[in-house]
C-alpha positions in Angstrom: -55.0 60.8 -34.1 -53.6 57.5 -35.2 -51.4 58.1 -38.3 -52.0 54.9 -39.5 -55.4 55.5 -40.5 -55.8 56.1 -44.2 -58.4 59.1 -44.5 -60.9 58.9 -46.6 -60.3 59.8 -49.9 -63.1 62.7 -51.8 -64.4 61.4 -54.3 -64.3 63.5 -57.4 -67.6 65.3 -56.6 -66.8 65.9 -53.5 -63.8 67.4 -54.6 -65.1 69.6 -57.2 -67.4 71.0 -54.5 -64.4 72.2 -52.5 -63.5 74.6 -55.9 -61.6 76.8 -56.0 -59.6 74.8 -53.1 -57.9 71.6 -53.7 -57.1 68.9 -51.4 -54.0 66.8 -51.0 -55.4 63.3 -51.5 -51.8 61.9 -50.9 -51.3 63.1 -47.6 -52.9 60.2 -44.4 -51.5 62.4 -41.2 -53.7 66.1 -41.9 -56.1 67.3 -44.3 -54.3 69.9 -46.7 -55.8 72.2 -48.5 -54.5 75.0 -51.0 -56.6 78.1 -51.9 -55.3 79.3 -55.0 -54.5 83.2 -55.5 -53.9 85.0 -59.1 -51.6 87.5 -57.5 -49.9 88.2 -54.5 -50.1 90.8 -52.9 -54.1 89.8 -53.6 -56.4 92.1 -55.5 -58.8 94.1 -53.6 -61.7 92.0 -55.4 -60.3 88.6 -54.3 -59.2 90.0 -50.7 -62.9 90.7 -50.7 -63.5 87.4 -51.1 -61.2 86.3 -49.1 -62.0 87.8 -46.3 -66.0 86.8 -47.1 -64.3 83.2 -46.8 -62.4 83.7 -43.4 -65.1 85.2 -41.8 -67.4 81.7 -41.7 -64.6 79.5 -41.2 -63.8 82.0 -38.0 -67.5 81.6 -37.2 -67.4 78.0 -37.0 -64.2 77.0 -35.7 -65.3 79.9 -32.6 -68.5 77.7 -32.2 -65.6 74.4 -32.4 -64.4 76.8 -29.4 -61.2 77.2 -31.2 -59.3 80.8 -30.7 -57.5 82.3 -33.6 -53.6 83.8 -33.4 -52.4 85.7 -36.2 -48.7 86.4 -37.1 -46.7 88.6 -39.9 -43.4 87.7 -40.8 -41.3 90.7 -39.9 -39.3 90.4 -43.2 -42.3 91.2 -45.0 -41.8 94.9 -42.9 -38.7 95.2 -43.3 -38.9 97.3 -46.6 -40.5 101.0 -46.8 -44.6 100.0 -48.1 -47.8 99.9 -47.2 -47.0 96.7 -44.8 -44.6 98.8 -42.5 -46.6 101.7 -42.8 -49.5 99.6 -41.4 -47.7 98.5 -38.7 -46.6 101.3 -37.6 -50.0 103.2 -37.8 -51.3 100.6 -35.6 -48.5 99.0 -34.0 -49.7 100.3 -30.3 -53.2 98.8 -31.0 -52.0 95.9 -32.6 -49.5 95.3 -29.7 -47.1 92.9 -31.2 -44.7 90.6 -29.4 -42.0 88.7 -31.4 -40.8 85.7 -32.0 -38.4 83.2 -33.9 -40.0 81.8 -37.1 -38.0 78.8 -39.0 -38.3 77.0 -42.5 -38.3 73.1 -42.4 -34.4 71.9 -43.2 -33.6 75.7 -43.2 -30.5 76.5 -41.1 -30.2 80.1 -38.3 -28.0 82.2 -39.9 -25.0 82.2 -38.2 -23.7 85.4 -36.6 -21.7 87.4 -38.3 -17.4 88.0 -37.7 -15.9 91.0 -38.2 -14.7 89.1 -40.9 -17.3 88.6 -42.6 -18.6 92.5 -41.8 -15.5 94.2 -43.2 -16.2 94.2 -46.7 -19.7 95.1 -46.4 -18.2 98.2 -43.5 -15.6 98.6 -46.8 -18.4 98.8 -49.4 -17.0 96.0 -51.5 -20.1 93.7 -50.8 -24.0 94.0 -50.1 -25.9 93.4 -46.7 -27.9 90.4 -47.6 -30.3 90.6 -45.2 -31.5 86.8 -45.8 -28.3 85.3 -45.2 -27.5 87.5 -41.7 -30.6 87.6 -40.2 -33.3 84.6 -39.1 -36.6 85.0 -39.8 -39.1 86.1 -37.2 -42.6 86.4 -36.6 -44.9 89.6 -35.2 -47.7 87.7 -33.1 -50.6 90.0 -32.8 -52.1 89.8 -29.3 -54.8 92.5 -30.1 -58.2 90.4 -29.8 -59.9 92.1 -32.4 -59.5 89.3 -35.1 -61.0 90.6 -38.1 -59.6 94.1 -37.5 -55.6 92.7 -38.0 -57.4 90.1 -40.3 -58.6 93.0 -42.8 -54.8 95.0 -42.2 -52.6 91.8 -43.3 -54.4 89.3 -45.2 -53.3 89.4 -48.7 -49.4 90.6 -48.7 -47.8 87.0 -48.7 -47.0 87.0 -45.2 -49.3 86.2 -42.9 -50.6 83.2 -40.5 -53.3 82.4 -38.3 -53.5 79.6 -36.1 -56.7 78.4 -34.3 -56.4 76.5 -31.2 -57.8 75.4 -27.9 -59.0 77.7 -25.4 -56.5 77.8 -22.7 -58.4 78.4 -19.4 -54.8 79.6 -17.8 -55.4 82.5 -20.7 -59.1 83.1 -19.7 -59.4 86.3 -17.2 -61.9 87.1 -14.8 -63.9 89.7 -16.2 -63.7 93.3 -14.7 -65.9 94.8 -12.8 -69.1 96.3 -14.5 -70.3 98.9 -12.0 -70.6 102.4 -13.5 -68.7 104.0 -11.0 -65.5 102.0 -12.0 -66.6 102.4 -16.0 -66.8 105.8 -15.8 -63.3 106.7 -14.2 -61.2 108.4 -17.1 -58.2 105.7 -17.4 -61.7 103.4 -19.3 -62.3 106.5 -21.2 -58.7 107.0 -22.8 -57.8 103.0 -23.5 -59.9 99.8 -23.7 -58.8 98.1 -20.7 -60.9 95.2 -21.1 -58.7 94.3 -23.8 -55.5 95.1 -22.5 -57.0 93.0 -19.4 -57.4 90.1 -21.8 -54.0 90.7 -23.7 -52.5 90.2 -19.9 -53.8 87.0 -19.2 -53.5 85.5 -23.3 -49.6 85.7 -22.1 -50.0 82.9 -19.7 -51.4 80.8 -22.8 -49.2 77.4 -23.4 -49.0 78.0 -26.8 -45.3 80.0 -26.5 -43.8 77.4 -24.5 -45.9 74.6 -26.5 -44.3 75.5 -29.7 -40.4 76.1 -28.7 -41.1 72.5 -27.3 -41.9 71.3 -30.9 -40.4 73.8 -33.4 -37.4 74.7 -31.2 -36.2 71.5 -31.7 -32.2 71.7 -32.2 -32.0 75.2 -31.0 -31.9 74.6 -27.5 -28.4 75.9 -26.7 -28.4 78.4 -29.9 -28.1 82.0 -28.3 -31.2 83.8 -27.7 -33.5 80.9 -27.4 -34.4 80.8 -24.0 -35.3 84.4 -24.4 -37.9 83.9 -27.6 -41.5 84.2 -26.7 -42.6 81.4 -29.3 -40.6 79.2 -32.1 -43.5 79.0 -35.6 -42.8 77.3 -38.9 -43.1 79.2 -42.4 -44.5 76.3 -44.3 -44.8 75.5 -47.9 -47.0 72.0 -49.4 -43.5 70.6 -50.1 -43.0 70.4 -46.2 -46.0 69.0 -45.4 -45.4 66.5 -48.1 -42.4 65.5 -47.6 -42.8 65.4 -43.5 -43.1 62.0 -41.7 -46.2 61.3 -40.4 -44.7 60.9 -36.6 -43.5 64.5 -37.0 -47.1 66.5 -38.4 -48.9 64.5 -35.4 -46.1 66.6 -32.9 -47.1 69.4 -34.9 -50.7 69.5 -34.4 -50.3 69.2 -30.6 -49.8 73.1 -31.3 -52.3 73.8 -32.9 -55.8 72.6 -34.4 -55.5 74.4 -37.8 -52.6 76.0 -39.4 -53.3 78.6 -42.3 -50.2 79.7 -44.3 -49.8 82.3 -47.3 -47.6 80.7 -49.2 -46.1 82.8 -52.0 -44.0 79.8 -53.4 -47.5 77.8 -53.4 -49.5 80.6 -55.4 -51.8 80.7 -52.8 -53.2 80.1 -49.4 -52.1 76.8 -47.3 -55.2 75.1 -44.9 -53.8 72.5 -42.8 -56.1 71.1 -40.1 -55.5 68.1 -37.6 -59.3 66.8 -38.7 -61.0 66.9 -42.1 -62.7 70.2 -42.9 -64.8 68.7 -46.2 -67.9 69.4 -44.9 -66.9 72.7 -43.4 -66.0 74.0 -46.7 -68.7 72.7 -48.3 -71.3 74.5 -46.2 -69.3 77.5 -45.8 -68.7 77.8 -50.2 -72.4 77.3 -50.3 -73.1 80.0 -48.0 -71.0 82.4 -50.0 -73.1 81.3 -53.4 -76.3 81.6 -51.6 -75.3 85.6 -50.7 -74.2 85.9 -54.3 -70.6 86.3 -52.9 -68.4 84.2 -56.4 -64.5 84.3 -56.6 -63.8 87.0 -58.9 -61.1 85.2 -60.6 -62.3 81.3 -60.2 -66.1 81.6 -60.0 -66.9 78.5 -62.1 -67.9 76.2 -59.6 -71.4 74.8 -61.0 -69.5 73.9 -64.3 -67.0 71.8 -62.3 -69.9 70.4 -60.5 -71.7 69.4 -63.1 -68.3 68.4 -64.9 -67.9 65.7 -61.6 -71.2 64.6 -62.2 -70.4 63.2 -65.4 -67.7 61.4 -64.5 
């Protein structure tokens, strides 16, 4: 994409039709969108919603041939709740594999001296577990999408990333013949899956993104060993980024969606505009009678645009 060109701007019809998202009309180099939230975690009426929402735009980025990736930051399970206790009801299913996460113009924290660990050893001072440990991310490799989807969505901590098909990541399928389906190792575990987690390790995107979001960490310890380097983004960052650098960034991925506590909401960055999409995919939540239970307005801010 040439970051030059200025994208078109919506007019204010257009972006009344868009409701309850909002687009960043001052950003050129992606389309950003935010999807306000009244609370996070969500309530289960809007995480209905919600997951009403995610469930075209997974349809038609899947017809776009785009594959969605889900991550959880593991700070968010860190603390006894119902997030680690999700996890680790389905952690075997969910098979997760770990990585680094980072925050633009955030710094690793360093490793700790025994120095520094004395007083904390002495009870004079707190663990801060912020300020010794880096943030990571739990990447789900289970392919059932809306399954993790339905688990995570709504707890401030969660990702999904659609890209490209990688045809390295593709598997030959197995073998159909009953006498193979019927032998008892199909019966116990769903080996077509695990046969398709296999191969999704041979996908670009882990090397792809310690390429790009790795960037300064190359002889930090640990590195070479991380599957995969993501960002934990806010708006600020993407507004405040140079357009060279969200170009580099989309060479990861096609669309980045980001629950942004700090934001109040979700984050929908794409490397193309999604206008349309939204459109037809907020108009086929109206026509199933699906409204936001906390911003369901939309015809008055249509007919509020109109007017203008």
């Amino acid at each position: 994409m040439d970051v030059k060109t200025v994208r078109k701007r919506l007019d204010p019809l257009l972006q009344k039709s868009i409701y309850p998202l909002k687009r960043a009309s001052q950003m050129d180099a992606c389309a950003l969108y935010w999807l306000p939230v009244e609370t996070m975690p969500v309530s289960w009426r809007e995480k209905q919603w919600l997951m009403a929402f995610f469930d075209h735009l997974h349809e038609l980025f899947a017809q776009q041939e785009l594959r969605q990736e889900s991550f959880l930051q593991m700070k968010l399970v860190a603390p006894l709740g119902v997030v680690k206790d999700t996890l680790h009801r389905h952690q075997l299913k969910l098979m997760p594999l770990m990585g680094l996460a980072r925050r633009p113009g955030v710094p690793l924290p360093r490793i700790p001296t025994n120095e520094d660990l004395e007083p904390i050893i002495q009870g004079k001072q707190k663990f801060v577990f912020d300020e010794h440990v880096p943030d990571y991310y739990l990447w789900f490799l289970t392919r059932e999408e809306r399954w993790r989807r339905d688990l995570f969505l709504g707890h401030g901590g969660y990702t999904m990333l659609y890209v490209k098909s990688d045809p390295n990541a593709t598997p030959p399928p197995l073998p159909d013949y009953p006498g193979i389906r019927s032998m008892e190792v199909f019966q116990k575990l769903d080996v077509d899956s695990i046969w398709e987690t296999m191969f999704l390790l041979n996908d670009q995107l882990g090397d792809k993104s310690k390429e790009i979001f790795g960037k300064g960490l190359e002889e930090h310890a640990g590195f070479k060993d991380q599957n995969f380097v993501l960002p934990i983004m806010t708006a600020r960052d993407f507004l405040d980024a140079e357009p060279e650098d969200i170009q580099e960034w989309f060479t990861v991925f096609d669309v980045y969606i980001q629950e942004s506590p700090e934001d109040g909401g979700l984050l929908i960055a794409a490397k193309d505009d999604l206008d349309e999409t939204l459109i037809t995919i907020l108009q086929q939540l109206r026509d199933k009678q699906i409204f936001h239970p906390v911003y369901p307005g939309q015809e008055s801010a249509l007919n509020q645009a109109g007017q203008e």
